[in-house]
C-alpha positions as a Markdown table, in Angstrom:
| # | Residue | x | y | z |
|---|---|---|---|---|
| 1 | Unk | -2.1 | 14.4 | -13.4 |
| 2 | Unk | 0.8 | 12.5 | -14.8 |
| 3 | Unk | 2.6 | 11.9 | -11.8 |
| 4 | Unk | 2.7 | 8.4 | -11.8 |
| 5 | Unk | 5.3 | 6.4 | -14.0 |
| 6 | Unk | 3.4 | 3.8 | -16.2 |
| 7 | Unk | 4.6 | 0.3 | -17.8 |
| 8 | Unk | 3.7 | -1.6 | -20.7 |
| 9 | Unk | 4.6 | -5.3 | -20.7 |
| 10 | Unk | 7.5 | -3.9 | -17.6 |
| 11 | Unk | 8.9 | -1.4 | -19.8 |
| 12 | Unk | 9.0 | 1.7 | -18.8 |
| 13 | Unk | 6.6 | 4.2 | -21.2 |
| 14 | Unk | 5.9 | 7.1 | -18.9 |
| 15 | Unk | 8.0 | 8.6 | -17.8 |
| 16 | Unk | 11.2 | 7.8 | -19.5 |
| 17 | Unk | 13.5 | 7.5 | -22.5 |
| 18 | Unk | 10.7 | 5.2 | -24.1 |
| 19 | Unk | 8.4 | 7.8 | -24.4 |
| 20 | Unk | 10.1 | 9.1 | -27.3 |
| 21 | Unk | 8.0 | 8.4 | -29.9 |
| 22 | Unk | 6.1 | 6.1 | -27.4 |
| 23 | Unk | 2.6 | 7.8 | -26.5 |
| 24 | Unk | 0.6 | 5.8 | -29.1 |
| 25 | Unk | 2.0 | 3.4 | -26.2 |
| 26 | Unk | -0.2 | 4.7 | -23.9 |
| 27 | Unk | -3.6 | 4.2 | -25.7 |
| 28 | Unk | -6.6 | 3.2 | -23.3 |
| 29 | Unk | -8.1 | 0.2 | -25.5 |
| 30 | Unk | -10.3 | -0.9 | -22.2 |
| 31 | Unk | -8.0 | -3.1 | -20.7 |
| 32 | Unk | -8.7 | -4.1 | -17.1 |
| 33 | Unk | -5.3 | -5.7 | -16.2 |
| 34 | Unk | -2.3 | -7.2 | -17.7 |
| 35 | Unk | -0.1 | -5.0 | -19.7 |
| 36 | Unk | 0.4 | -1.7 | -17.6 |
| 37 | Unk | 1.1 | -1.0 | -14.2 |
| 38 | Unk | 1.6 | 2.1 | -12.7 |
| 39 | Unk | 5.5 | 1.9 | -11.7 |
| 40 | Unk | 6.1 | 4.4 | -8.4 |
| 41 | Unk | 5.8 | 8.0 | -8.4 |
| 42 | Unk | 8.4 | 10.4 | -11.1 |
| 43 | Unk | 10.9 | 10.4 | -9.1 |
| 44 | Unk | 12.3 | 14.2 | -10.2 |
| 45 | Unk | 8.6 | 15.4 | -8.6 |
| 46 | Unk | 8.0 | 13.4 | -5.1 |
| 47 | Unk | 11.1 | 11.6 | -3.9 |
| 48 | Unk | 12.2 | 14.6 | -2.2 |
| 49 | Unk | 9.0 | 14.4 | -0.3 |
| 50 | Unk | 8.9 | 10.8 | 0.0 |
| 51 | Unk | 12.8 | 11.1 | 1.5 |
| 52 | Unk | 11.4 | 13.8 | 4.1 |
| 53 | Unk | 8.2 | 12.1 | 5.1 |
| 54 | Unk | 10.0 | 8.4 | 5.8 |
| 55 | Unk | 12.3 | 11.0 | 8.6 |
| 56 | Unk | 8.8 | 10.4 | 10.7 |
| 57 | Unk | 6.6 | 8.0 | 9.1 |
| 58 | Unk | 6.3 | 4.8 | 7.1 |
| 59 | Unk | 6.0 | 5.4 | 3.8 |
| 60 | Unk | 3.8 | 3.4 | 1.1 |
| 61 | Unk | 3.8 | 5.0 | -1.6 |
| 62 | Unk | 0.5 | 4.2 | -4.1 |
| 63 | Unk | 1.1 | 4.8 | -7.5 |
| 64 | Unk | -1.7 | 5.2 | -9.7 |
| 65 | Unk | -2.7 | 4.8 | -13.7 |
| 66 | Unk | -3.9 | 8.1 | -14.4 |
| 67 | Unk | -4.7 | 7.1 | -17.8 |
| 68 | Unk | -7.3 | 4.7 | -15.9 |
| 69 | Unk | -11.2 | 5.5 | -14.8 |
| 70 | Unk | -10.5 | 7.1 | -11.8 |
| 71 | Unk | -13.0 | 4.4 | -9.8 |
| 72 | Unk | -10.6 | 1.4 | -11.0 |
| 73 | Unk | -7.8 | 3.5 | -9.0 |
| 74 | Unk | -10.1 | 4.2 | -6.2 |
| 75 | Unk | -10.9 | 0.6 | -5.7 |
| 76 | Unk | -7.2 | -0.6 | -6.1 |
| 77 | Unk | -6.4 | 2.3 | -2.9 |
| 78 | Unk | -8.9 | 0.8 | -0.9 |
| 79 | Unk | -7.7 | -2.8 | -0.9 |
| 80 | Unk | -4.2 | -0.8 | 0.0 |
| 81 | Unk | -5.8 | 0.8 | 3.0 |
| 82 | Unk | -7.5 | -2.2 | 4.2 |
| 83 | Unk | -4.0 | -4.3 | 4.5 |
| 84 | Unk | -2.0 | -1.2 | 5.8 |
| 85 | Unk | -5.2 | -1.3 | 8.2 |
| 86 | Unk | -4.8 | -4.5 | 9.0 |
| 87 | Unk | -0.8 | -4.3 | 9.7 |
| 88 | Unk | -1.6 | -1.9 | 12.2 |
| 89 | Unk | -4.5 | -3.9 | 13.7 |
| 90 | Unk | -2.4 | -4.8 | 16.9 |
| 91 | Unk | -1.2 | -1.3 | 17.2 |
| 92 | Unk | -3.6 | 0.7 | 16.5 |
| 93 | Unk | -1.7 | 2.6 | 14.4 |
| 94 | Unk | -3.5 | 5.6 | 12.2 |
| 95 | Unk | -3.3 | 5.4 | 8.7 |
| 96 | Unk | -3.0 | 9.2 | 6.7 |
| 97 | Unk | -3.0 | 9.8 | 3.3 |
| 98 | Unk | -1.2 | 12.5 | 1.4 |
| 99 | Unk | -2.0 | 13.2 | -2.3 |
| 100 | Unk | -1.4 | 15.4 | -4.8 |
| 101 | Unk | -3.5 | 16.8 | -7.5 |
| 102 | Unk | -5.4 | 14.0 | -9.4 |
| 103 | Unk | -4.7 | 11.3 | -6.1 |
| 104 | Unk | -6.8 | 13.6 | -3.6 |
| 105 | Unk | -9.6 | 12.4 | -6.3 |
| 106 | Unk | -8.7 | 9.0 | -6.2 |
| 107 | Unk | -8.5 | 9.1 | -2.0 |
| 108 | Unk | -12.4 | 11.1 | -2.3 |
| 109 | Unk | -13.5 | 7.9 | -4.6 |
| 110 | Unk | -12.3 | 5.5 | -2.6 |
| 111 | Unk | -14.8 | 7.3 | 0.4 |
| 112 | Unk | -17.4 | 7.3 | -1.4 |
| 113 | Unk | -16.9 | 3.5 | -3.5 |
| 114 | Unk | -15.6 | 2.1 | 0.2 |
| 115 | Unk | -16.9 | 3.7 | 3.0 |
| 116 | Unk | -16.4 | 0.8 | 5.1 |
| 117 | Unk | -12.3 | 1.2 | 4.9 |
| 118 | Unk | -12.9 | 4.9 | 5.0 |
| 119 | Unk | -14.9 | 4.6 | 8.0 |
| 120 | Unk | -12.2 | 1.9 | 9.8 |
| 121 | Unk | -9.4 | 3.9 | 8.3 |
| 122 | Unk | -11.0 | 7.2 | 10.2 |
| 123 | Unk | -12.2 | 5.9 | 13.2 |
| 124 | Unk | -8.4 | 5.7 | 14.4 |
| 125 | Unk | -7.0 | 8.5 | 16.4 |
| 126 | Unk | -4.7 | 10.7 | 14.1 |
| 127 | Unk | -5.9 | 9.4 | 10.8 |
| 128 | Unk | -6.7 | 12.0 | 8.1 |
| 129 | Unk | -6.4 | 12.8 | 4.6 |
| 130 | Unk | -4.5 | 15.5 | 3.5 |
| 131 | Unk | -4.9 | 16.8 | 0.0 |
| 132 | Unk | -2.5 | 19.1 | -1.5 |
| 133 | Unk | -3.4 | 21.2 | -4.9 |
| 134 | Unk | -6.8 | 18.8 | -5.1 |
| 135 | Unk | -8.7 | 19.7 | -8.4 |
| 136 | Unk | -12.1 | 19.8 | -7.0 |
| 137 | Unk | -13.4 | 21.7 | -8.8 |
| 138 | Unk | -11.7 | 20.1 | -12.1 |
| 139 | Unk | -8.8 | 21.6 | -14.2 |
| 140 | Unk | -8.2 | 22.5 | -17.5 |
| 141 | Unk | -5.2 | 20.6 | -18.1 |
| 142 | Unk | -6.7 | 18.1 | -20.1 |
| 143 | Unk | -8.5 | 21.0 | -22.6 |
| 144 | Unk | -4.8 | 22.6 | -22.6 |
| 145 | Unk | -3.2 | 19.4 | -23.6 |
| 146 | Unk | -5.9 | 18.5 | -26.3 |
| 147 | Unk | -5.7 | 22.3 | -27.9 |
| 148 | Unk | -1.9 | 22.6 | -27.7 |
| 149 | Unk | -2.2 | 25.5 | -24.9 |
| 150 | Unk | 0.3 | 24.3 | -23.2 |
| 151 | Unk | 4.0 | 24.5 | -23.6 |
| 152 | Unk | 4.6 | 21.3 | -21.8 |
| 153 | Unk | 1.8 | 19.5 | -23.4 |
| 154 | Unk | 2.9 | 20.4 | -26.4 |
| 155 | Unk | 6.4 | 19.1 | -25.8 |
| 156 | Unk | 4.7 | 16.0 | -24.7 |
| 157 | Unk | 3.0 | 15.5 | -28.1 |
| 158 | Unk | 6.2 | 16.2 | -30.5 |
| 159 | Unk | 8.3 | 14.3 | -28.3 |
| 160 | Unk | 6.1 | 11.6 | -28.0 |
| 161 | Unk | 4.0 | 11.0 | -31.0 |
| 162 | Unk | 6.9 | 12.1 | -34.1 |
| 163 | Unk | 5.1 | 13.8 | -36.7 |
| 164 | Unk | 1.7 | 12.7 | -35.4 |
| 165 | Unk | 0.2 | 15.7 | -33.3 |
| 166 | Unk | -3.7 | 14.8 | -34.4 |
| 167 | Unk | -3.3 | 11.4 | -33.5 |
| 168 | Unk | -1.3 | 12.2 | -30.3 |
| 169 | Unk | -4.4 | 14.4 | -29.6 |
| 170 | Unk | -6.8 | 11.7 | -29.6 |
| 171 | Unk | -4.8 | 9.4 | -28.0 |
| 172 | Unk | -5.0 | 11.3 | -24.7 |
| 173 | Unk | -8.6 | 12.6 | -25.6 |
| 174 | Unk | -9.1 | 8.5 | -25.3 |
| 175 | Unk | -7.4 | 8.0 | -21.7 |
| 176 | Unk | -10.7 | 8.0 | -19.1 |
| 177 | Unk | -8.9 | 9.2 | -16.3 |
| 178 | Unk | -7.4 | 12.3 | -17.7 |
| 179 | Unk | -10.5 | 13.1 | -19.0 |
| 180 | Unk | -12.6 | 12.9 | -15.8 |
| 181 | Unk | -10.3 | 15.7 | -14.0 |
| 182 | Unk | -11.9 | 18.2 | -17.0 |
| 183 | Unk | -13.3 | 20.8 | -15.8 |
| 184 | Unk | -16.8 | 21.6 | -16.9 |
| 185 | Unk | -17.7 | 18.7 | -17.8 |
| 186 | Unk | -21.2 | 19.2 | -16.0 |
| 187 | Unk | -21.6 | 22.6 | -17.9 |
| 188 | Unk | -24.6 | 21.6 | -21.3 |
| 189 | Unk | -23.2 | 24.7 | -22.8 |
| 190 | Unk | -19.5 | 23.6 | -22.5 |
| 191 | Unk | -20.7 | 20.1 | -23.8 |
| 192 | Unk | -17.1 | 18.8 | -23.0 |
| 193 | Unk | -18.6 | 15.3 | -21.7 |
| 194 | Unk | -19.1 | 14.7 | -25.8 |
| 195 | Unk | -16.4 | 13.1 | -27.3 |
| 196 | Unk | -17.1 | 15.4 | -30.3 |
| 197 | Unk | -16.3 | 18.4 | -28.3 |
């Protein structure tokens, strides 16, 4: 969750100096393409991973808009897969996946929106997925950040929304894909799938 650097028009918003006072920036208004991108991984988080991986592999690294559904994402990996596919077509090269966190639930959407690239991608000798702190069950990261549990959500809001903690609030209460890694959302006593909640 979080862990992908997002643009606006090519300027960086998340993560970087613009996100002072910036996180009205990155309000979900629907948008389906254009304005933001996601921009590589936060480099403080995985390029020492990235670095140690490319030792014995070839690295693509698939950043993702976490503030996007998470089946837009899922459907934007799969037309990734299918071309590093294809690359290897001569080969026969496996394809693996790592992901972290919120991308092992992008990598389980993309099985179940494409099987047909999950089932080509698998079907090689030594391909796999491997996920590594997967919230499958959900988290409540999201709840944290919209209640102000959270030290580091928290800083997040004063740092980027000045003065403006409610609106902050809603702005990431509005972002799809954050929302969808809630956990509980299936719970009617919990009633967390209502906007109201």
């Amino acid at each position: 969750i979080l862990g992908s650097n997002i643009t606006r028009d090519g300027e960086r918003i998340w993560l970087g100096w613009n996100f002072l006072d910036g996180l009205m920036k990155l309000e979900w208004k629907g948008e389906t393409a254009g304005r933001f991108a996601a921009d590589g991984p936060v480099a403080q988080v995985y390029d020492a991973l990235v670095e140690r991986l490319a030792d014995s592999h070839e690295v693509f690294v698939f950043p993702y808009d976490w503030r996007r559904p998470i089946e837009d994402e899922a459907g934007r990996l799969a037309v990734e897969v299918e071309k590093a596919l294809l690359a290897r077509s001569g080969s026969s090269q496996p394809v693996r996946m790592l992901t972290h966190s919120m991308g092992a639930l992008v990598a389980r959407t993309m099985r179940l929106q494409r099987p047909d690239v999950w089932d080509r991608m698998m079907r090689r000798d030594g391909a796999r997925l491997l996920m590594l702190g997967p919230p499958n069950g959900g988290s409540w990261a999201p709840m944290q950040l919209l209640k102000g549990d959270d030290g580091f959500g928290n800083a997040m809001v004063a740092f980027g929304a000045l003065f403006r903690n409610a609106r902050a609030r809603a702005v990431l209460a509005g972002l799809p894909g954050l929302m969808q890694v809630q956990a509980g959302l299936d719970d009617p006593h919990l009633q967390l799938r209502l906007a109201s909640t």
